[in-house]
C-alpha angles and dihedrals in degrees: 000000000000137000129234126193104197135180117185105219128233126191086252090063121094107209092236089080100070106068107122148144141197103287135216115235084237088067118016128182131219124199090258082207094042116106091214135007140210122222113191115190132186133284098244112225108219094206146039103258120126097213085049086045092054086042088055094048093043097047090054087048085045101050087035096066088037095060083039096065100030093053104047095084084067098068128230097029123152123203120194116192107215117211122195112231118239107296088353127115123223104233108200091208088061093047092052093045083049102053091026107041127358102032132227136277087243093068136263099306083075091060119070133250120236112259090036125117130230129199117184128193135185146139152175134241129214140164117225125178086354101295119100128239137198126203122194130212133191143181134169133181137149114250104249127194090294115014135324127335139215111237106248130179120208100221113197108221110199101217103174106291094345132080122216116215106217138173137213142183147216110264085247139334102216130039144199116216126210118264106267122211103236121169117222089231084053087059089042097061091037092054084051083049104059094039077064106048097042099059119146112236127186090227132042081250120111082211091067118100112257140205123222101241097220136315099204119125097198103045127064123234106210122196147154136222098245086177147356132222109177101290100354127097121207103206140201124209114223093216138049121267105029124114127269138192123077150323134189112232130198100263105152141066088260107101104219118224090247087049117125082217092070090081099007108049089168085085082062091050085048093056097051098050089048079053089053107048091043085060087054093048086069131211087101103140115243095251103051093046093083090048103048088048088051080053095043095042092052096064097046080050094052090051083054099048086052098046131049124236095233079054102051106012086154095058089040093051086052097048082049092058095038085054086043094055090046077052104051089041096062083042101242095147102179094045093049083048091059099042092051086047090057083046089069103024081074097041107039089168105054105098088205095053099050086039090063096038084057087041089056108043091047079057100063093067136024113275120262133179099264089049096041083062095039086056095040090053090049093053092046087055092046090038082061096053090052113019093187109050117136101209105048100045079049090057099040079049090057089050095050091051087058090046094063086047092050106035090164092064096043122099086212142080115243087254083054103051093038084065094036084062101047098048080061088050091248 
């Protein structure tokens, strides 16, 4: 099986930005002009066995050229293929202080530049009763002025003459998806099939002779889109010798028969959280944003399709907020209310998820009396599943403060809310 490393080119991106090589874990790389990038690392084998070592090596190449031609319709996209050294284990913690803080030893194009997005995904693989399983992880973040950031939306609540300022948050930003059952001849005839997909040709014709781009496991294989014709990709290799002409991706909502998504949906869910935080990167042209989130938006929709909600109601109640924040961004209110209601609707005991679902819903009409303590008495129930965190004690800050300029609203004497208001440190 071989490894690629593509970025798909905008207008905005100098070629010197693409030279790049298959990384070690103990010094990754980002695409310093890419608006988000991919880190893929390995599948971790939980055991010593050399069948369940290859399978492990095979699953990361595997998932790698999935994200790779799922993703390329979004646009200046990076993918990094992460290799463990010899005895040593990639950390995904380390990898994203590395890239997002502390820099690499390889310099300062290895580190991420504030604005731009991060997916990460990894895994382990372990065999139980005979049979082999795989487990998915992902995380994704933008890169702030000094690491990575939580995505936060400021929510205007009308409340009489005044405005209150609040804040809200996606249900989670990482996720750990179920074991899944994968047998070792299913990654087998998926590896053929994408040697056989993934052929270079010298014309945009699936009649034209191709050529197979590379089959090492231990060597990259880095190349650009010099051009694009609907779904073929005309690429450019970035050293001498390999191979160059065109290739059709996977562009559409169809799930081809050589397709990793086929038993591991999660890539799908991958792709449209990579959609989706490209969209929040910004510079997307006006034209192309309702698109992309179409995009973005279908292959959320195709995890879904594959995996029931009472089976992954944390990945459910995360598609619903992502769909929530497209939502709000287009400002469609009552639709992003509804979402983030779903949101919590499937994880009743995440205190971000039900803090944004109360943050939503006081946002559809002006405050009263009656909603300002509706919303105070949902925040005091979230504020007891997480005691510490920071958005909702801001926000029930925000709703005390209009409470001592509208006593007549507030559900406390003046002594009460006083304290109220210094246990929250304000």
């Amino acid at each position: 099986m071989r490894h690629l490393t593509l970025l798909l080119l905008t207008a905005l991106l100098p070629l010197q930005l693409l030279a790049m090589d298959i990384r070690p874990c103990s010094d990754p790389v980002v695409f310093s002009g890419a608006a988000v990038n991919a880190l893929v690392l390995p599948w971790r084998a939980q055991s010593g066995s050399p069948a369940l070592e290859a399978a492990s090596r095979q699953m990361s190449a595997l998932a790698q050229l999935q994200l790779l031609t799922g993703m390329l319709k979004f646009g200046s996209i990076g993918v990094v293929d992460l290799v463990a050294e010899p005895r040593q284990v990639c950390d995904v913690d380390q990898v994203l202080s590395r890239v997002s803080q502390t820099g690499v030893a390889s310099g300062p194009s290895g580190r991420l530049k504030a604005g731009q997005g991060v997916v990460v995904l990894w895994g382990r693989l372990f065999e139980q009763d005979g049979e082999l399983f795989l487990q998915s992880y992902l995380r994704f973040a933008r890169q702030g002025a000094a690491g990575l950031e939580p995505e936060v939306l400021k929510v205007p609540v009308r409340a009489g003459d005044a405005t209150l300022s609040l804040q809200a948050a996606l249900p989670a930003q990482a996720l750990s998806f179920a074991p899944r059952r994968i047998r070792l001849d299913d990654l087998a005839r998926i590896d053929a099939a994408f040697r056989a997909a993934l052929l270079v040709r010298p014309s945009p014709d699936l009649a034209a002779p191709g050529v197979e781009i590379g089959r090492s496991t231990s060597e990259s294989f880095p190349y650009w889109v010099a051009e694009t014709r609907g779904d073929w990709l005309r690429l450019a290799p970035m050293r001498t010798g390999l191979p160059a002409g065109w290739v059709r991706a996977h562009t559409g909502d169809d799930t081809p028969e050589w397709s990793l998504s086929r038993w591991l949906p999660e890539l799908d869910f991958a792709e449209g959280v990579a959609g989706w935080l490209r969209l929040r990167t910004g510079g997307v042209p006006a034209a192309q944003r309702q698109p992309m989130a179409d995009a973005a938006l279908a292959a959320l929709a195709r995890y879904e399709r594959a995996v029931p909600a009472d089976q992954a109601p944390s990945a459910w109640g995360l598609a619903a907020g992502l769909r929530g924040q497209l939502a709000w961004g287009y400002e469609q209110r009552e639709a992003a209310a509804q979402h983030f209601a779903q949101a919590a609707e499937r994880l009743p005991g995440t205190a971000a998820a039900r803090q944004t679902a109360a943050v939503m819903k006081a946002a559809q009409r002006p405050l009263d009396a009656a909603s300002a303590k509706a919303l105070a008495d949902e925040l005091l129930a979230v504020l007891a599943l997480d005691p510490h965190d920071t958005l909702v004690r801001a926000n029930l800050q925000a709703l005390y403060r209009l409470y001592a300029q509208r006593p007549d609203w507030s559900p406390f004497t003046a002594d009460e809310l006083a304290m109220r208001q210094q246990l929250l440190g304000g």
